[in-house]
C-alpha atoms as a printed R data frame, in Angstrom:
    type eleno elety resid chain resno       x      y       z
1   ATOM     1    CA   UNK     A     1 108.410 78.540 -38.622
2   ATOM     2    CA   UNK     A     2 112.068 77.731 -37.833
3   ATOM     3    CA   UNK     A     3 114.457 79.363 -35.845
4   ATOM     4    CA   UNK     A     4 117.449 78.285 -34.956
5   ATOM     5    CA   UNK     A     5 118.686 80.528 -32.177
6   ATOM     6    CA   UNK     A     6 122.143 80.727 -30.551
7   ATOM     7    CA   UNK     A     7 123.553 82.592 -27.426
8   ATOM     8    CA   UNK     A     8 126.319 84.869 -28.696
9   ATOM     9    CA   UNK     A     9 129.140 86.910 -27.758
10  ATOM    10    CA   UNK     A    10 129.238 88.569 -30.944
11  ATOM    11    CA   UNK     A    11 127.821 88.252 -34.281
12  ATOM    12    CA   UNK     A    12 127.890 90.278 -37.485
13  ATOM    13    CA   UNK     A    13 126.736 89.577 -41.246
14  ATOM    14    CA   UNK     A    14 128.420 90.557 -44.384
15  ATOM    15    CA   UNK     A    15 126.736 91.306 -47.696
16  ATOM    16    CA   UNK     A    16 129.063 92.480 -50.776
17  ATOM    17    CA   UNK     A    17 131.926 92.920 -48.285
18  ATOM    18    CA   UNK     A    18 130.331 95.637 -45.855
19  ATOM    19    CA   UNK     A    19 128.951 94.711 -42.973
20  ATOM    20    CA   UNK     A    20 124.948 95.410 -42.915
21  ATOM    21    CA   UNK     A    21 124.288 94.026 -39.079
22  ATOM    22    CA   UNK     A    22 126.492 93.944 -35.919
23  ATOM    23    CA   UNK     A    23 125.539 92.729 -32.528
24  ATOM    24    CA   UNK     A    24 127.537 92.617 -29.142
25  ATOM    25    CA   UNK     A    25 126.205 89.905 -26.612
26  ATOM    26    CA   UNK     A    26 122.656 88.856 -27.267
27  ATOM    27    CA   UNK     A    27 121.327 85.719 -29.749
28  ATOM    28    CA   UNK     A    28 121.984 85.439 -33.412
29  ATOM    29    CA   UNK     A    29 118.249 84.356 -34.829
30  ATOM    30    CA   UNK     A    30 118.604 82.400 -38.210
31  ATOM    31    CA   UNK     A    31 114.827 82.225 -39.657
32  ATOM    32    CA   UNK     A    32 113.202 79.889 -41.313
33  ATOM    33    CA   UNK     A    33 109.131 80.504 -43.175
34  ATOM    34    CA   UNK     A    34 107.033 78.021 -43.915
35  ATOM    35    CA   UNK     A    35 104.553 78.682 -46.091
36  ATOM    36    CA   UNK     A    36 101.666 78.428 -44.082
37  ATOM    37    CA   UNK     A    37 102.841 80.228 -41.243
38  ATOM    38    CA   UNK     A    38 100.785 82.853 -40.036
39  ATOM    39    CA   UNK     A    39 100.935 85.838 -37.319
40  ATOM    40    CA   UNK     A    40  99.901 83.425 -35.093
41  ATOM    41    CA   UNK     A    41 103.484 81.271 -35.517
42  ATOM    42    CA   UNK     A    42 105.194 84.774 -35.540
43  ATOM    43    CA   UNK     A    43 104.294 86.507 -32.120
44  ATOM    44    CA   UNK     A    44 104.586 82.708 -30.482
45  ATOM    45    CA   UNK     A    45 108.045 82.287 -31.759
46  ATOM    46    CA   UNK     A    46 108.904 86.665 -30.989
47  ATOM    47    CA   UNK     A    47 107.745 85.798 -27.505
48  ATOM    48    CA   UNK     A    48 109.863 82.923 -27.118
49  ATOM    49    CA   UNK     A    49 112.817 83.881 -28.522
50  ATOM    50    CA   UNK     A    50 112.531 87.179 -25.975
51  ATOM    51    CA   UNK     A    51 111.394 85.407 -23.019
52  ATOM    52    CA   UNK     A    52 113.583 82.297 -23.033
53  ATOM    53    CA   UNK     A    53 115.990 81.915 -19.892
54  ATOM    54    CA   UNK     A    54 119.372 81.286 -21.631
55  ATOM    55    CA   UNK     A    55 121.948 83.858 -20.124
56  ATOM    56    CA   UNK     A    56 123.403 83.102 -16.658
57  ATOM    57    CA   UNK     A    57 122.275 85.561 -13.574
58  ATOM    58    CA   UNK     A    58 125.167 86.547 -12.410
59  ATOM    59    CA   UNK     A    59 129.108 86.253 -13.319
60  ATOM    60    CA   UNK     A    60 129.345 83.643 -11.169
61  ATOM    61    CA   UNK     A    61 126.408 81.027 -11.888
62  ATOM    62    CA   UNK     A    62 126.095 78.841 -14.832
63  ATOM    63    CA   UNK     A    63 122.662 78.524 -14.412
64  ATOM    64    CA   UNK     A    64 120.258 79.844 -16.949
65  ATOM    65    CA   UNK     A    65 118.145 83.159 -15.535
66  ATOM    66    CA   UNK     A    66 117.811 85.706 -17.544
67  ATOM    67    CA   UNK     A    67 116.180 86.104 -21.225
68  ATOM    68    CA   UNK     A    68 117.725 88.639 -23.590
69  ATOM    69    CA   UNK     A    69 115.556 91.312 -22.895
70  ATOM    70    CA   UNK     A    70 116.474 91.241 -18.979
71  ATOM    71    CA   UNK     A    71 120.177 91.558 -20.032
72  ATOM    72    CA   UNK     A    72 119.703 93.998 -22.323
73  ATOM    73    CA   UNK     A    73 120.696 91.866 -24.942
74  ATOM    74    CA   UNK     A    74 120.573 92.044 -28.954
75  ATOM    75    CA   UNK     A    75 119.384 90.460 -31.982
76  ATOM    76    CA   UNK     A    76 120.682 89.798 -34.980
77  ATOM    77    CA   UNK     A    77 118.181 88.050 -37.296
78  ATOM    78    CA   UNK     A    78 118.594 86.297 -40.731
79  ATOM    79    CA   UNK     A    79 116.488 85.046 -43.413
80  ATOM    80    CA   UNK     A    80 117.601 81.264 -43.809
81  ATOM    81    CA   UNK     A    81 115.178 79.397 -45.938
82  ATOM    82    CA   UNK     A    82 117.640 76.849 -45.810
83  ATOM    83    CA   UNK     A    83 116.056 75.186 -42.609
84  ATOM    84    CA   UNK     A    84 113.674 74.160 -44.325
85  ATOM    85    CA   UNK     A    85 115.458 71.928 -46.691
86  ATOM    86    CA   UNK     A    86 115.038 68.492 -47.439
87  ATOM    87    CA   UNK     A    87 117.814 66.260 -47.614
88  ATOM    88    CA   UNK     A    88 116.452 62.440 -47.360
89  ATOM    89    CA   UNK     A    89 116.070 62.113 -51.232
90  ATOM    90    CA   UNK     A    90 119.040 61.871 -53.324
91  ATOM    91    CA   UNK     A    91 122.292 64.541 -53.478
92  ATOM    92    CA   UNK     A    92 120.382 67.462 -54.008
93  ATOM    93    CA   UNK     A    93 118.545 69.657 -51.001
94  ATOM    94    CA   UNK     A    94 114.551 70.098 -51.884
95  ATOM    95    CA   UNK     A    95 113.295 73.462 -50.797
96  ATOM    96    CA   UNK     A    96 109.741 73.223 -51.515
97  ATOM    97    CA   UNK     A    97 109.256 73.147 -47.541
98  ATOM    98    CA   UNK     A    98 110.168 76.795 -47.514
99  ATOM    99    CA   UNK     A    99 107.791 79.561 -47.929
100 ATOM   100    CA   UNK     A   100 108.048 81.603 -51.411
101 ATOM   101    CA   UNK     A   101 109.705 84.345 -51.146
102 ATOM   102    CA   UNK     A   102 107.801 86.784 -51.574
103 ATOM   103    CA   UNK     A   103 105.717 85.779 -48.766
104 ATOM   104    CA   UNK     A   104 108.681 84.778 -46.806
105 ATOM   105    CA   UNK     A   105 110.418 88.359 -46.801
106 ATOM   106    CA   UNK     A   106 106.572 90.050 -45.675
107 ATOM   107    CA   UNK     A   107 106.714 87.336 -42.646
108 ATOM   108    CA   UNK     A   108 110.728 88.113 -41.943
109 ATOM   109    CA   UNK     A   109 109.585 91.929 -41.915
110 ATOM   110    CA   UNK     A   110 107.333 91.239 -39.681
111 ATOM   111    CA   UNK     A   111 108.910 88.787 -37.038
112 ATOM   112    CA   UNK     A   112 111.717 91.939 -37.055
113 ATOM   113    CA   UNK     A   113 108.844 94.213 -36.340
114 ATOM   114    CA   UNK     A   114 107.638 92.190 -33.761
115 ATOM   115    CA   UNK     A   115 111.293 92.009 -31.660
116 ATOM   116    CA   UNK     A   116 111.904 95.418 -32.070
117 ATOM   117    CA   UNK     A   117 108.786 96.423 -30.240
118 ATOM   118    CA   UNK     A   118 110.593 94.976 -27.390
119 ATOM   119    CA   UNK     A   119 113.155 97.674 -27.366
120 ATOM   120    CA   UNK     A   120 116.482 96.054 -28.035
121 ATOM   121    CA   UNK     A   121 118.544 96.457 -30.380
122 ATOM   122    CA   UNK     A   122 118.050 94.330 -33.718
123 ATOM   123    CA   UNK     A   123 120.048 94.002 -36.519
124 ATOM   124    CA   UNK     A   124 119.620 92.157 -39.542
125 ATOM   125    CA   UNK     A   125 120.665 91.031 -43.144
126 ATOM   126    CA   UNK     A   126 119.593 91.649 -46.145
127 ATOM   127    CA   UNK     A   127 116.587 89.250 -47.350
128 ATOM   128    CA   UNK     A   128 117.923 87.032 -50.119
129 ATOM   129    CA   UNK     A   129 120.984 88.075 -50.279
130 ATOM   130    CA   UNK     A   130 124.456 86.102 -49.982
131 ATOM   131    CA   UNK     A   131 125.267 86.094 -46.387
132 ATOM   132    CA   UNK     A   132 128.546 85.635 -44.512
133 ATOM   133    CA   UNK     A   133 127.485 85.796 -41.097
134 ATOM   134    CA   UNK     A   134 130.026 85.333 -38.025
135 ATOM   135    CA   UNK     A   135 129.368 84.094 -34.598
136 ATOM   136    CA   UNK     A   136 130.872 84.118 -31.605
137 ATOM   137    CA   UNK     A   137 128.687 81.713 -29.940
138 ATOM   138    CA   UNK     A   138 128.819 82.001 -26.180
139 ATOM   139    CA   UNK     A   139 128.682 78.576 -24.636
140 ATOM   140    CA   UNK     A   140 128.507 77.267 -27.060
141 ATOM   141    CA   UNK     A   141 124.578 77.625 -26.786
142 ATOM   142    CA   UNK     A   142 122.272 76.474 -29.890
143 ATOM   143    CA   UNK     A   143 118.736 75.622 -30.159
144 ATOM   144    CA   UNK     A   144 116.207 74.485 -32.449
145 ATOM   145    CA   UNK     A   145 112.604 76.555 -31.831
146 ATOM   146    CA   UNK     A   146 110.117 75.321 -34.318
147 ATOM   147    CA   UNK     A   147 106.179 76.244 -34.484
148 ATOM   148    CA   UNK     A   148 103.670 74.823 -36.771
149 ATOM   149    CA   UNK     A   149 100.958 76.162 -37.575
150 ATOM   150    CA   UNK     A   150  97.361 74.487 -37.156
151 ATOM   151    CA   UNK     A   151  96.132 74.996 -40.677
């Protein structure tokens, strides 16, 4: 599992010009399934993305205290098979890394499950769909979170 997670002012998605998911100040998740992830890749990577230290503690630090959930943050979480796509062989990206997509959209369902039992707020987009998402990334702050599973 890949998730590519970025500290946000804002963020909203589009699909067929009407916006399906709007956030405030919280972290813009862009998800990537593999497909042998598991529930065991899911709550690691719910946990992390809820507990990691990436919003200053006060107006007047810089340094990184306090995880979404002790801001009160939100979520906005998209399905983006694209992370797993493999571009070291000619002009074309492979995505046979990614999970199918029918298993991919039960694992997405259930990674938004898992955040929302956390209380926040959590939007989303619409699986499969054409996506234009917008970000107002605060920081800017970006990160990579990846989890393999031990299969």
């Amino acid at each position: 599992m890949r998730v590519v997670i970025q500290r946000v002012k804002s963020s909203s998605v589009i699909v067929d010009g009407e916006i399906v998911g709007k956030i405030g100040k919280g972290l813009n998740l862009l998800v990537g399934i593999a497909p042998s992830d598991t529930e065991v890749e899911l709550d690691w990577m719910a946990r992390k993305c809820l507990e990691l230290r990436l919003f200053p503690g006060d107006s007047n630090s810089s340094k990184w205290e306090k995880s979404v959930v002790e801001i009160d943050g939100e979520l906005l979480v998209i399905s983006q098979f694209t992370l797993y796509g493999d571009c070291r062989k000619g002009r074309r990206p492979s995505f046979s890394n990614s999970a199918s997509p029918d298993l991919a959209e039960i694992l997405y369902e259930q990674f938004i499950h898992k955040l929302k039992q956390s209380g926040l707020k959590v939007a989303t987009g619409k699986f499969g769909a054409m996506m234009q998402v917008s970000i107002d990334n605060d920081g800017p702050v970006t990160l990579l979170l990846e989890r393999e599973s031990n299969n």
